[in-house]
C-alpha positions in Angstrom: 0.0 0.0 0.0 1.2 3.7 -1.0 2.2 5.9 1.8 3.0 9.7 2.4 4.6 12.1 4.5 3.2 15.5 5.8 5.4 17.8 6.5 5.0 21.4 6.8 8.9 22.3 6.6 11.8 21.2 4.9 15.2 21.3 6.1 18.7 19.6 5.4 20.1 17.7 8.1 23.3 18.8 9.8 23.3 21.9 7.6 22.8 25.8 8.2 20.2 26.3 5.8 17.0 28.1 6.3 14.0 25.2 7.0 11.7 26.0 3.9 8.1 26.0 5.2 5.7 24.9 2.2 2.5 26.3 1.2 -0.6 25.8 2.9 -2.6 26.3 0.0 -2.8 23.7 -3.6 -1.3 25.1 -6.8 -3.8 26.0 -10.0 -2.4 24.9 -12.9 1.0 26.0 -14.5 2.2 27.7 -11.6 5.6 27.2 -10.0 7.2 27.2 -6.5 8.6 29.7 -5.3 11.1 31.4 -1.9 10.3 34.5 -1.2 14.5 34.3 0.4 13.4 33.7 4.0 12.5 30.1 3.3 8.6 31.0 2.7 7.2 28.9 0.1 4.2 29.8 -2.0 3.0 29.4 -5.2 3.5 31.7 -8.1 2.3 32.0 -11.9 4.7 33.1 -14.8 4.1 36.5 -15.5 7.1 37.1 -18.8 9.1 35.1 -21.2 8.3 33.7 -24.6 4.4 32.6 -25.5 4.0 31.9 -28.1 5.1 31.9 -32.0 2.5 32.6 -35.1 3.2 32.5 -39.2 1.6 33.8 -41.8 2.6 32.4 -45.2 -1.0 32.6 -47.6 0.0 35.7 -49.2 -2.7 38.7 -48.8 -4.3 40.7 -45.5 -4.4 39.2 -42.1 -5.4 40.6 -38.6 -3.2 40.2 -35.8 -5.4 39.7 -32.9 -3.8 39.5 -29.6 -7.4 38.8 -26.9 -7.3 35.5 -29.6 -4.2 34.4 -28.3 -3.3 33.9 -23.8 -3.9 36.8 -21.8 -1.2 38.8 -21.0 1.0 39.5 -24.6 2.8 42.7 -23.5 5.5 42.9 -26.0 6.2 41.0 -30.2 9.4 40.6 -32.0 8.0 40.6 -35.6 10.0 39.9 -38.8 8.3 40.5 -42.3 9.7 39.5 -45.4 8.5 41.0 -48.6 7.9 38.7 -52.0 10.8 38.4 -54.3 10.5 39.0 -57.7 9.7 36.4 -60.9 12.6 35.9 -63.5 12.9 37.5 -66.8 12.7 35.9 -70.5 14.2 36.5 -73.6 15.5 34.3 -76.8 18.0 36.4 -78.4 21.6 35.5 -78.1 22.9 39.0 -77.8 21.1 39.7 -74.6 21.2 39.7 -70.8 18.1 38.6 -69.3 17.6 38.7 -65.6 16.9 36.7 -62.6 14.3 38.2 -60.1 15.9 40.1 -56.7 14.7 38.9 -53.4 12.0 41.0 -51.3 13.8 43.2 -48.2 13.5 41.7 -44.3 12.7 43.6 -41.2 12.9 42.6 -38.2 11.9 45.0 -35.2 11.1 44.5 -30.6 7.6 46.3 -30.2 5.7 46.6 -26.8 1.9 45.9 -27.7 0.8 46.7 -24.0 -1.5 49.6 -25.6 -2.4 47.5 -28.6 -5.1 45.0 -29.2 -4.7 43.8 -33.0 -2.7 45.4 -36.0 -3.4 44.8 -39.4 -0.8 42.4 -41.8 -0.2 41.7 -45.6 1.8 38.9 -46.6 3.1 40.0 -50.4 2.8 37.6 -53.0 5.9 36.6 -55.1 6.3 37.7 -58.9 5.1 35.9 -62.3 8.3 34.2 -64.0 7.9 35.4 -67.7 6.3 33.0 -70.3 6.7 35.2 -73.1 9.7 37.6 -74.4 8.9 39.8 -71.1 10.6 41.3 -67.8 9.7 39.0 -64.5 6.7 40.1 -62.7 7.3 42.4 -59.2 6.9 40.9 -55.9 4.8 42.8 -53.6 5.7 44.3 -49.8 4.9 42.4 -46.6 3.6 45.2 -43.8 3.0 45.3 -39.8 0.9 48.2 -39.3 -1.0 49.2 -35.8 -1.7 52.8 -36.2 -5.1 52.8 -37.0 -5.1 50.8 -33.4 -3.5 53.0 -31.3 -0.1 52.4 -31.7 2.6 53.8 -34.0 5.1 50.9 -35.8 5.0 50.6 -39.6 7.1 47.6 -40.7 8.0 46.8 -44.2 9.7 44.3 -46.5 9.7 45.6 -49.4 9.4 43.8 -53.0 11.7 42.2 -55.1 11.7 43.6 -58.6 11.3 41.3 -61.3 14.4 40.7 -63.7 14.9 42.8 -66.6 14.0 41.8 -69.9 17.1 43.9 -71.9 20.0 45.1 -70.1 22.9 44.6 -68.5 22.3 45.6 -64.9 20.5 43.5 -62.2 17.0 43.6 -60.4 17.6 45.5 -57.4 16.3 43.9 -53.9 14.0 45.3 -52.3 14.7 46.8 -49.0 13.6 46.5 -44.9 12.5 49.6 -43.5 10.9 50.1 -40.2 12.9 47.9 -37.9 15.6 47.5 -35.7 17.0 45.3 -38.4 16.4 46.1 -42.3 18.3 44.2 -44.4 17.9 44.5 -48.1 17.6 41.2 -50.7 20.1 40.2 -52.7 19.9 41.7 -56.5 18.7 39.3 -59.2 22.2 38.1 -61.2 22.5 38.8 -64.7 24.2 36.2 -66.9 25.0 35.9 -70.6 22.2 33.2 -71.7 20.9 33.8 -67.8 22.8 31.1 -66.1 22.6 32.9 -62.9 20.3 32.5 -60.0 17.8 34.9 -58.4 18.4 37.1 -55.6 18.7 35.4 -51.9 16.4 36.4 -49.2 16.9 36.2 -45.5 14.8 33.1 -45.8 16.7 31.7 -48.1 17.7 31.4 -51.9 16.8 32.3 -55.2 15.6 29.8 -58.3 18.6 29.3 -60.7 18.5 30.6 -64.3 18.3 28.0 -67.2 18.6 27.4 -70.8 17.1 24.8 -73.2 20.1 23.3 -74.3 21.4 23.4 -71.0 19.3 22.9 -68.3 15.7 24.6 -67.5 15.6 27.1 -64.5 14.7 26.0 -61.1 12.1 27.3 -58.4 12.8 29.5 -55.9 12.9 27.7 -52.1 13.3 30.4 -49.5 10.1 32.8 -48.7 10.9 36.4 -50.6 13.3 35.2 -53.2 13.5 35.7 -56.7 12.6 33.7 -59.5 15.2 32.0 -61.8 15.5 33.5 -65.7 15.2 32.1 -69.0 17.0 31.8 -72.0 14.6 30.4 -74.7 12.5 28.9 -71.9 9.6 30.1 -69.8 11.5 31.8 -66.2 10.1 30.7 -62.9 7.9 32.6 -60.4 9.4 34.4 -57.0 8.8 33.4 -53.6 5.8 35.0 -51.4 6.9 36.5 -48.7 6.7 35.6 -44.7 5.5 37.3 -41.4 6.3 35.7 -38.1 5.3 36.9 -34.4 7.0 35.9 -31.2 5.3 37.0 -28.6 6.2 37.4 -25.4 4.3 38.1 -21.5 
């Protein structure tokens, strides 16, 4: 048969340490013992540290909501990553066509105390071109809570599409608004576009192809760019990404 002991106090034999006297009360659930440094025991409930974590991917508005997530999110570190940008086409020999740029990253600490929701877009990645055409632009990712109260504007912005004639590169799109912007890599330009598109903080751009060669491949990390195409139809950019910590 089970047995038990009741106690009231703990203390280590032949020691000096303070006898810790337990609570007289049961715990609720998730809370956690704790010494108030006198040897008083009582029972305590976390009131900081990480929460939770929530992604947005489908490209397009969402709504934030933070009285649909545990009571008590006082403060988010949110990183938004704008869509990278599809991959040019072209068929002449004499050309440079391009491969799409990657969308720019944000990352920024924001105390939501004040704050009940804030409103998101996820931005989609660009068309890779079927025809003798520049790649399609990505569009921005945003965190925006003014019209709640509160005053952050966070941006990825888009990757640009490759060029369809040239000899420069798709720019990447830049972060602005955080505590860390970080603009995506420019879409390469290669003779018969044997390059790659632009990497993103989320990681890297399609590679440019060639019939005779090999066709171009699909971008793999959220915001990149599309690969280009030499006589063959490019590929598309990446969406882009929004993630929130959050925090008590």
């Amino acid at each position: 048969m089970a047995s038990k002991i009741i106690v009231d106090q703990l203390e280590k034999t032949g020691g000096t340490l303070t006898a810790l006297t337990l609570p007289s009360v049961n715990a609720t659930a998730n809370q956690f013992l704790q010494d108030n440094g006198s040897g008083v025991m009582s029972w305590a409930t976390v009131t900081a540290g990480f929460n939770s974590v929530i992604v947005y991917t489908a490209a397009g508005a969402h709504n934030w909501v933070k009285s649909s997530r545990p009571t008590g999110i006082t403060k988010i570190i949110i990183e938004v990553q704008g869509g990278g940008g599809g991959g040019a086409r072209h068929v002449s020999a004499d050309t440079h066509n391009e491969n799409g740029a990657a969308g720019g990253y944000a990352k920024k600490f924001i105390d939501v105390s004040s704050i009940t929701q804030a409103v998101l877009n996820v931005g989609t990645g660009g068309t890779g071109a079927t025809g003798n055409a520049a790649g399609g632009d990505g569009t921005s990712s945003t965190y925006l809570d003014t019209a709640f109260g509160g005053s952050s504007d966070v941006k990825g912005l888009l990757g640009p599409g490759g060029l369809y004639i040239g000899h420069g590169t798709a720019v990447g799109g830049l972060g602005t608004g955080g505590d860390i912007n970080i603009q995506g890599q420019y879409g390469q330009a290669s003779y018969h576009n044997m390059g790659t598109g632009g990497d993103s903080q989320m990681g890297h751009g399609g590679h440019g192809g060639h019939t005779s060669r090999n066709q171009p491949t699909v971008a793999t990390g959220y915001g990149s760019g599309g690969g280009g195409g030499f006589n063959v139809n490019a590929t598309d950019g990446m969406p882009g990404i929004i993630i929130i910590w959050e925090y008590l």
